[in-house]
N, C-alpha and C positions, 0 to 999 in steps of 0.2 A: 251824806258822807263826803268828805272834803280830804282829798288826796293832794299833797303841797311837795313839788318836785324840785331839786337845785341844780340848771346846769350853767354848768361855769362856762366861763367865754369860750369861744376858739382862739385857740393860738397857731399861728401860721409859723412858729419857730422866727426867721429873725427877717421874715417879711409881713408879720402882725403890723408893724408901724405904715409899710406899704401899703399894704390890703385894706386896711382904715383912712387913709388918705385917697384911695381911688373910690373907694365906697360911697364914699361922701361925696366926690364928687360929681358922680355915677349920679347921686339920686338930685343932682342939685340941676344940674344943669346935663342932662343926660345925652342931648343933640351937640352940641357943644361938643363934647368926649367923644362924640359918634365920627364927626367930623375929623379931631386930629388924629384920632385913630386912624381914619382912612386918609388921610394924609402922611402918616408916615410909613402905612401899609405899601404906598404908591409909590413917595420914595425909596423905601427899601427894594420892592418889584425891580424898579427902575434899575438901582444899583448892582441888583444878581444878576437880571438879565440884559441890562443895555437894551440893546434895540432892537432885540426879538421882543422885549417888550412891548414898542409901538406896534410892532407888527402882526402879536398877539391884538389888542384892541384894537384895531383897523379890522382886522378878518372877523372880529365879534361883531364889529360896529354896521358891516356887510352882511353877518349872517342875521341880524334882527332888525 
């Protein structure tokens, strides 16, 4: 017995075109994306916090 299912795409409403361009390149180059993710993680950090920032990872960098 052969049971044949249809599901239609996801739509992300009018971040579909978004979410298929990151996708891609998620699976393409994944360290890559790892990276300037966390590089604009850091700048961002940076810019909320200023300089309690370094001094957040200083006190981390002392506790391990």
């Amino acid at each position: 017995m052969e049971e044949i299912s249809v599901v239609s795409p996801q739509e992300l409403g009018p971040f579909t075109l978004f979410y298929k361009v990151i996708a891609s390149q998620l699976k393409v180059h994944p360290w890559k994306s790892a990276g300037v993710a966390a590089l604009i993680a850091t700048l961002l950090l940076y810019l909320a916090l200023g300089g309690a920032f370094i001094k957040i990872a200083s006190l981390l960098q002392y506790g391990f």
